[in-house]
N, C-alpha and C positions, 0 to 999 in steps of 0.2 A: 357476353359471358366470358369470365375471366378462366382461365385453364392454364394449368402450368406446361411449360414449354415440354417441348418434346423431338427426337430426332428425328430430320427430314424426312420428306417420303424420297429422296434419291438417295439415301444413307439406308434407308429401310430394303429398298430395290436392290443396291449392292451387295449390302448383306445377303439378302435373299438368294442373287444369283452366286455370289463364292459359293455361300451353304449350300446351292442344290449342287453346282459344280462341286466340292467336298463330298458329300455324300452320292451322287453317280461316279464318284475317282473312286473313294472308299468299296464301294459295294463292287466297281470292276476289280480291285487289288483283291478284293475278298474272294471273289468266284476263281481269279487264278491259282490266289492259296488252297481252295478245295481241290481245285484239280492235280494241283501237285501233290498235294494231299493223299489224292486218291491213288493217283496213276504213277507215283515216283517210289521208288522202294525203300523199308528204312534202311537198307545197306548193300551196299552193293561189294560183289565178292571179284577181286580182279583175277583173273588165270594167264600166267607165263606163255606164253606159245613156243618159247624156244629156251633152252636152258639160260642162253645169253642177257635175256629179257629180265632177268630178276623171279624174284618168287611170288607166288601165290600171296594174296593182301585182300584183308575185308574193311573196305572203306565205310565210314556212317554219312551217306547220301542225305539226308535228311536236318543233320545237324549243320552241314555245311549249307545245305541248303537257307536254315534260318539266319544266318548269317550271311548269305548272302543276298536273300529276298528284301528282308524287313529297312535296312540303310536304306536300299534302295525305294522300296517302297514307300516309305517315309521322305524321302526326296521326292518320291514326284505330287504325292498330298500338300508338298509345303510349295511347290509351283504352282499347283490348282488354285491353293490357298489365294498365291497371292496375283496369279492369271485371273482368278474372278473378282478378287476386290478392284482391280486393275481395269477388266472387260468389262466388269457389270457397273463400275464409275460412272466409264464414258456411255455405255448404250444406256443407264440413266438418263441421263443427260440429255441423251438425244431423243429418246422417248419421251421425256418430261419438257422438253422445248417449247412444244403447243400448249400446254399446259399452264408456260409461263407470257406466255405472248396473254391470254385470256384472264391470267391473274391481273398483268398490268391493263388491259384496258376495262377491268373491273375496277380499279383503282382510277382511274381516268375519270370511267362514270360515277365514281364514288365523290371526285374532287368537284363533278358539274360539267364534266367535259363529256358532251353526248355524241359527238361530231366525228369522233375517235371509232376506227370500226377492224376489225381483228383480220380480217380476209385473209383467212389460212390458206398457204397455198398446200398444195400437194392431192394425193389421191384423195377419193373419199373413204373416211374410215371413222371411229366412233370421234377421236378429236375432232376432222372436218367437219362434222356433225353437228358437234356443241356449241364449236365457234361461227357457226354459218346459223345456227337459232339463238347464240349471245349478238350477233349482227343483227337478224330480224328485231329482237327486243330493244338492242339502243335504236334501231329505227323508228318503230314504234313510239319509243319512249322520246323521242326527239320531236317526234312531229304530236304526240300531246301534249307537252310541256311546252312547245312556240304555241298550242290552239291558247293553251290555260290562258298562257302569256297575252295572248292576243285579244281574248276575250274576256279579261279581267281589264284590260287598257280601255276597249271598248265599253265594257261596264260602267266604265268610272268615268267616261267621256259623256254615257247618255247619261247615267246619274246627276252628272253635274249639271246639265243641260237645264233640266228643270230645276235646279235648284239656285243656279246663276239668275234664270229669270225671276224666280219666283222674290229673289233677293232683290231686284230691279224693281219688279213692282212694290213692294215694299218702301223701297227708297223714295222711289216717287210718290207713295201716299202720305209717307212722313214729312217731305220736304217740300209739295205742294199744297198746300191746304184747301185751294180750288177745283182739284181734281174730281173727276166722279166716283165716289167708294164705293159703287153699285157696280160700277162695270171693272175694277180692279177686283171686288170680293168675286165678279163671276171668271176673270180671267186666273186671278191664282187656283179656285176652284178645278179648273180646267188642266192648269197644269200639275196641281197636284193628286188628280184623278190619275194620269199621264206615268206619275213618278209611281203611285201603286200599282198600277197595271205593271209596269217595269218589275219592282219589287214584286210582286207575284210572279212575274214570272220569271226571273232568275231562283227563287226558289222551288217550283215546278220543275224547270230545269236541272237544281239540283238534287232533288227529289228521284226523279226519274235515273240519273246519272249512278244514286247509289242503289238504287232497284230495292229501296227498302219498302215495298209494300205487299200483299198478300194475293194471291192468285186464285182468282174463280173461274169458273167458263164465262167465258163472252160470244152476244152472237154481233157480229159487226155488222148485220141489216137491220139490227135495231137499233145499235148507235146512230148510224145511217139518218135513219127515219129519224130519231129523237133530233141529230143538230140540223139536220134541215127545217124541220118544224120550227125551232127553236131562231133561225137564222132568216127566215121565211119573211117579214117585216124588212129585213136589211136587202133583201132582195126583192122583194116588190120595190123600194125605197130605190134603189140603182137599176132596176128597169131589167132584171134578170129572172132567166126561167130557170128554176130547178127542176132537174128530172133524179126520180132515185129509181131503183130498182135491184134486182138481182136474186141471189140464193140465201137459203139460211147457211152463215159462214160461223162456224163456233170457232176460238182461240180458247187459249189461257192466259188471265193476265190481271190488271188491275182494272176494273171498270170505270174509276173515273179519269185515266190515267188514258186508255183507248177514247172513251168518249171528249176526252182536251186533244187527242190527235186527230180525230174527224171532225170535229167543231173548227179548229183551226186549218183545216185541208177545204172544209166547205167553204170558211171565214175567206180566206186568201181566194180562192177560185171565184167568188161573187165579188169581193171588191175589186181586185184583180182582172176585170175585164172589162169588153167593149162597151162604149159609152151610153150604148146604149143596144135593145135586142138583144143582148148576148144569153149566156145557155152555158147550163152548171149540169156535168153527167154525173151522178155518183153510183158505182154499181159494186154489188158485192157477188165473189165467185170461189167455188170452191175447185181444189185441187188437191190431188192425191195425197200429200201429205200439206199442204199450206190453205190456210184462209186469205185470202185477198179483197182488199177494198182499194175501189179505183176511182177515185176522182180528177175530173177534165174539164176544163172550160175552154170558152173561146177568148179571145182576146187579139193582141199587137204578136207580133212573131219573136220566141225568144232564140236566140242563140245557143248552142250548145255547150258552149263556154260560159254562157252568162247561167244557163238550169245547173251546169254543176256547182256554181257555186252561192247557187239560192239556197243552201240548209247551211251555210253559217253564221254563227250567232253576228246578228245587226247587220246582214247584207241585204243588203235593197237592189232592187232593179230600177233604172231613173227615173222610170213611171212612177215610181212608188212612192218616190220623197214627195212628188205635189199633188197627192190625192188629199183629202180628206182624214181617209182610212191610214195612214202609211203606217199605225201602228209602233210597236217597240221594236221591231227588227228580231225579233226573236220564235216565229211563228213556225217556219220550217225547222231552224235549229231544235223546237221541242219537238216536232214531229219525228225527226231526227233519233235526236236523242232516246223518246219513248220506244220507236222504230227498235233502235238495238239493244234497248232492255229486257223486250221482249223477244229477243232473238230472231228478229226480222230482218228485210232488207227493204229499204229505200230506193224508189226508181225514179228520175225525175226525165220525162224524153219531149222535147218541143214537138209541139203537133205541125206538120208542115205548111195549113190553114190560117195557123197562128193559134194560140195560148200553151198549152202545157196539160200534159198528161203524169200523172204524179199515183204511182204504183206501192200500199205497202204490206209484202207478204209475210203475213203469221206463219207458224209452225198451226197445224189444225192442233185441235183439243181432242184427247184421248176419248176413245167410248165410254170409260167411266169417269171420266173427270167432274169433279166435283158434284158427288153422288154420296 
């Protein structure tokens, strides 16, 4: 927005302080004026004490008076004057210091420079305040803009993936004519099933990201029960027991958006384990203000290093790469993601047995919610 220019706010502050300094000079000059006003005579009558002394004389107290007050007084309003354009300059200045330290590294962040952090020193006061929550936002702001970064490079690495092959095989059905077009039409098949799954779910993810959908009650023991059901073939199929259980747990939230968060929390906890025998918990619990669903399997032992950084987008654990199942890499990142659209939090803790316990707590859903 374009505005026409206008004087400093340290020009504004100067003025400000001369003027109150002017008018606290003025208004002490004026309460002396009353007082002599009051208390001083308009003439004062002189009387001889000795003949020698001279005669009797009626002076005008009062005239001389104005004559001698006002110069004066008028001198000391034109020191005030310029003691406060003078005083209020500099403690501008100094006042308005932090202020400018926060202008330039808004300027910083404005050119692309997130790196740049204000760290005010001195006591706390409303400045230290501003500039220690302009710190938290470029930090903030630094480490999503390395995720975007990082997960847009990744995007375009798995994107290309199938698209390099799929170019490959191609190649080879064009320029060998003896080839089998039965088992090439079933492999691009394959991997172009591969590139959609992907493509949905970078869209899912950014779906979720903008929280553009509508909010019902949910009870997450019937999500529960639905993607087990639903996942129950993939787990007979890998030799796993699903157990569900728990409370009726209501949220608020997007119903098909929580049911892709427990489908892919069941999904990963049955592909994701032991070779065989293994055992899928899924329970739902409620708590004083949060809904909780908890899904746990068994498995290999993960590390604590390795569970935190299983929810970003395309991280695998090395078991993962040579399963079958190893999916787009993208499974926790939506659970993630969904996670804090809904104003939840994410728990990922290694079981010490081995597999992983994977916690995600709603805010419960109000008594009249969606009524």
């Amino acid at each position: 927005m374009d505005r026409p220019p206008g004087p400093s706010v340290r020009v504004r502050l100067t003025l400000s302080y001369a003027g109150f300094l002017m008018l606290a000079g003025a208004l002490l000059l004026g309460a002396v004026w009353l007082f002599l006003l009051r208390y001083v005579p308009d003439r004062a009558v002189l009387i001889a004490r000795d003949d020698t002394a001279g005669t009797d004389g009626v002076f005008p107290v009062r005239y001389n008076l104005v004559h001698v007050f006002l110069p004066r007084a008028a001198a000391v309003l034109a020191f005030l004057l310029v003691f406060g354009l003078v005083g209020g300059w500099i403690l501008a200045g100094r006042m308005l210091a932090p202020l400018t330290r926060i202008t330039e590294a808004t300027r910083l962040a404005t050119n692309g420079s997130l790196a740049h952090r204000i760290r005010l020193p001195g006591r706390n006061d409303e400045f230290r305040e501003l500039a220690d929550a302009f710190d938290t936002m470029l930090a903030r702001l630094e480490a999503h803009v390395a995720e975007q970064r990082r997960f847009a490079a990744n995007a375009s690495h798995e994107l290309r993936t199938p698209l390099a092959i799929s170019k490959t095989l191609l190649d080879v059905a064009r320029t060998d004519p003896t080839c089998d077009t039965g088992e090439v039409i079933d492999r691009l098949h394959t991997v172009n099933t591969r590139a959609i799954d992907l493509t949905e779910a970078l869209l899912l993810l950014s779906r979720a990201e903008q929280r553009s959908f509508s909010r019902k009650r949910v009870d997450l023991s019937l999500l529960a029960e639905e993607a087990t059901e639903t996942l129950l073939p993939l787990a007979e199929k890998h030799g796993v027991t699903v157990e569900t259980g728990g409370d009726i747990a209501s949220t608020t939230g997007s119903p098909a958006l929580l049911l892709q968060l427990t489908t892919n929390l069941v999904h990963n906890a049955i592909v994701h384990n032991l070779p065989e025998q293994g055992t899928v918990w899924v329970r739902t619990d409620v708590r004083p203000e949060s809904a909780v669903l908890t899904v746990e399997n068994t498995g290999e032992r993960v590390t604590p290093e390795l569970a935190a950084t299983l929810t970003e987008p395309f991280r695998r654990g090395t078991e993962r790469v040579h399963t079958d199942h190893a999916g787009v890499g993208l499974g926790l990142a939506i659970v993630k993601t969904i996670t804090q659209a809904h104003d939840g939090t994410l728990t990922l803790t290694p079981r010490p047995e081995g597999g992983i316990r994977i916690t995600v707590e709603l805010p419960a859903a109000a008594p009249d919610a969606d009524r």
